[in-house]
N, CA and C atoms as an extended XYZ file, in Angstrom:
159
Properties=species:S:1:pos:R:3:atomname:S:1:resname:S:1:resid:I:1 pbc="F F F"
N        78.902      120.389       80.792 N   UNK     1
C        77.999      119.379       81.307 CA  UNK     1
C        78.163      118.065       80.542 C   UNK     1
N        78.474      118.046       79.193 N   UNK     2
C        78.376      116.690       78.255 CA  UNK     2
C        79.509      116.214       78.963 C   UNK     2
N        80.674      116.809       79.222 N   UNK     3
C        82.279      116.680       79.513 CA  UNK     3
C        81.898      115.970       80.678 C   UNK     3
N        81.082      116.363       81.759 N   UNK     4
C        81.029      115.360       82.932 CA  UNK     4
C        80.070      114.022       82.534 C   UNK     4
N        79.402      114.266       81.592 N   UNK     5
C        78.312      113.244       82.191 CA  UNK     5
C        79.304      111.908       80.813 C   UNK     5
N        80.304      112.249       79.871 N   UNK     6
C        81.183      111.047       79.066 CA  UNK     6
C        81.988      110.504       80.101 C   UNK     6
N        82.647      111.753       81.357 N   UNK     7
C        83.545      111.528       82.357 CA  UNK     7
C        82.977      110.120       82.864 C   UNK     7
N        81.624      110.364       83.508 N   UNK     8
C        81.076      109.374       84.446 CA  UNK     8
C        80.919      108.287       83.574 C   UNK     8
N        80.505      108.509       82.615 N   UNK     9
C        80.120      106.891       81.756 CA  UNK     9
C        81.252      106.067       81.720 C   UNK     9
N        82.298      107.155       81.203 N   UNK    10
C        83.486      106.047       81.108 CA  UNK    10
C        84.211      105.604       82.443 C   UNK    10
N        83.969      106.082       83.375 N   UNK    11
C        84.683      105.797       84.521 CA  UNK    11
C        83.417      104.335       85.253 C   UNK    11
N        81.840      104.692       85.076 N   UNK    12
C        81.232      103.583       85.018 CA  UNK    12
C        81.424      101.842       84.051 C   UNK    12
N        81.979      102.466       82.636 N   UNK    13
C        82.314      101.501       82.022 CA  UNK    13
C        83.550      100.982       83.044 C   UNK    13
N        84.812      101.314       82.646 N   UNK    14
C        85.991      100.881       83.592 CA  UNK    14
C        85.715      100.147       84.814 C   UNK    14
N        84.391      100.696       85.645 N   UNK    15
C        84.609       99.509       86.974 CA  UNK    15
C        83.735       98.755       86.527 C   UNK    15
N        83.049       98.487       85.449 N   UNK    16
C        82.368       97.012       84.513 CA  UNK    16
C        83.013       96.261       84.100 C   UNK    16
N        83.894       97.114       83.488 N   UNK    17
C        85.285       96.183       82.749 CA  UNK    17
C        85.724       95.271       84.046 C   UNK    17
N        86.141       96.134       84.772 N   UNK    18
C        86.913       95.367       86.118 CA  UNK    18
C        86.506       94.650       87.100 C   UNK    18
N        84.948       94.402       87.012 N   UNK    19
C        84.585       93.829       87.849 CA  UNK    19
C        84.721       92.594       86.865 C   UNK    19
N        83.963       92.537       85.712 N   UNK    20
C        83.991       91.470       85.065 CA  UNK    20
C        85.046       90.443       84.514 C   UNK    20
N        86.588       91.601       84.188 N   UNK    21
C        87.774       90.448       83.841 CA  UNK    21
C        88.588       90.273       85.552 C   UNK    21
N        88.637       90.955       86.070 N   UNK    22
C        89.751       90.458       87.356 CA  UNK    22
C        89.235       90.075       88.454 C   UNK    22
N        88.308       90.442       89.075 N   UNK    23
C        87.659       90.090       90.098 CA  UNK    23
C        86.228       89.036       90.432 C   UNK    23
N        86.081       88.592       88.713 N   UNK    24
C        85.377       87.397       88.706 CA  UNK    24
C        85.481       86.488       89.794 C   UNK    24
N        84.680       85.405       90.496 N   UNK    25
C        84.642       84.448       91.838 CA  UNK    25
C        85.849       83.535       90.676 C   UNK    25
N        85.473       83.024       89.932 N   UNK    26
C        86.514       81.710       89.606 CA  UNK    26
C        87.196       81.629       88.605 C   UNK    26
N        86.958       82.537       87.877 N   UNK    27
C        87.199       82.742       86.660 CA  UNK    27
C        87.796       84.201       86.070 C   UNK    27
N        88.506       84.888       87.285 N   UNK    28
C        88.751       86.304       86.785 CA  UNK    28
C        90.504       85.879       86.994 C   UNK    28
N        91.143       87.419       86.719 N   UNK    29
C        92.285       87.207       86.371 CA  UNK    29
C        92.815       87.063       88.179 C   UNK    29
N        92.251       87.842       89.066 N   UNK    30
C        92.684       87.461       90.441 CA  UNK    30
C        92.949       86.189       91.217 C   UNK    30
N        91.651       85.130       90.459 N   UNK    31
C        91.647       83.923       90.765 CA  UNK    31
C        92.844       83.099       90.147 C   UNK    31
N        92.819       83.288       89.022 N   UNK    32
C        93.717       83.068       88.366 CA  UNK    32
C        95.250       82.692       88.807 C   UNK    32
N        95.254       84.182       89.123 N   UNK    33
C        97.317       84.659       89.704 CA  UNK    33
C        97.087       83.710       90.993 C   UNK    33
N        95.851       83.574       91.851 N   UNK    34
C        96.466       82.545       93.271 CA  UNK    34
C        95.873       81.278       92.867 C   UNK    34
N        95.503       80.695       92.539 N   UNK    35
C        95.738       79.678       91.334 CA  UNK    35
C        97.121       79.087       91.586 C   UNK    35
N        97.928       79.741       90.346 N   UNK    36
C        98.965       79.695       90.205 CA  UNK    36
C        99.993       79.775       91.321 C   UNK    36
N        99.666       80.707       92.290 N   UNK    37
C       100.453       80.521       93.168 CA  UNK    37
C       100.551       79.738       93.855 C   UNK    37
N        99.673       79.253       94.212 N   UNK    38
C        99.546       78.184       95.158 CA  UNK    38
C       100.033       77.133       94.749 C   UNK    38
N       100.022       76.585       93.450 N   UNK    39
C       100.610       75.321       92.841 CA  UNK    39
C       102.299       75.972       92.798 C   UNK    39
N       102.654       77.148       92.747 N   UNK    40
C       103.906       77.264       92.727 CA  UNK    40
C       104.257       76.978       94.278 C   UNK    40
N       103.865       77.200       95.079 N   UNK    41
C       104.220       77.358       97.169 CA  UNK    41
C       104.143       75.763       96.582 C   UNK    41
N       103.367       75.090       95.960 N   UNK    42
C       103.232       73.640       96.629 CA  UNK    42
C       104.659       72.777       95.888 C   UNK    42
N       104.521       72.956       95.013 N   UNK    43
C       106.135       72.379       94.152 CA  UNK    43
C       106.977       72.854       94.854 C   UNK    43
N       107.463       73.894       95.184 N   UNK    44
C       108.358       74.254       96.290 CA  UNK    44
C       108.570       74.185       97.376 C   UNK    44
N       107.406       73.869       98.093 N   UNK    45
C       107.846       72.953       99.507 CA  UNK    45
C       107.657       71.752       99.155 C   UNK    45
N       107.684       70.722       98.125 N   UNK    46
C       107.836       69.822       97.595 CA  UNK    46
C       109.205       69.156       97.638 C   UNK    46
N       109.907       70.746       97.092 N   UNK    47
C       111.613       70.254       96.437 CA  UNK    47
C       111.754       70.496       97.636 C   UNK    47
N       111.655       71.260       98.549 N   UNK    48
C       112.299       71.435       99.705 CA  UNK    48
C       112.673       70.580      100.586 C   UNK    48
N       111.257       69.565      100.718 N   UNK    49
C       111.186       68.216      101.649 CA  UNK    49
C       111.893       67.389      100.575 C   UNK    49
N       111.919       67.696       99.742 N   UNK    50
C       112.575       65.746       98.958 CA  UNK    50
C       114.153       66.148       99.146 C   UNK    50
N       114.569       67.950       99.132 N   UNK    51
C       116.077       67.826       98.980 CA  UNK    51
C       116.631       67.731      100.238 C   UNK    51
N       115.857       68.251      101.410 N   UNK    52
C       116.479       68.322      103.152 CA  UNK    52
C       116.606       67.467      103.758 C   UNK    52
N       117.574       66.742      104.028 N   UNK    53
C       117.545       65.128      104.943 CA  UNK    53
C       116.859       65.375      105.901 C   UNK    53
């Protein structure tokens, strides 16, 4: 019984953890990575139009 009820805590901690670092609205690591991506798509259709006659 102790064995399930550390099971659940820690598996409760873990989706705390995860809600709080990656899936934050503006500030988690998800936001983050498209963030970044998006400024990468935009420099790159950037070079694209300045290099294509």
């Amino acid at each position: 019984m102790r064995n399930i009820l550390i099971t659940v805590m820690m598996l409760v901690v873990v989706v705390l953890l995860f809600n709080a670092i990656v899936s934050k609205d503006t500030t988690g690591t998800k936001a983050q990575i498209q963030s970044q991506g998006d400024s990468a798509n935009t420099k790159i259709g950037a070079l694209l139009t300045t290099t294509t006659p």
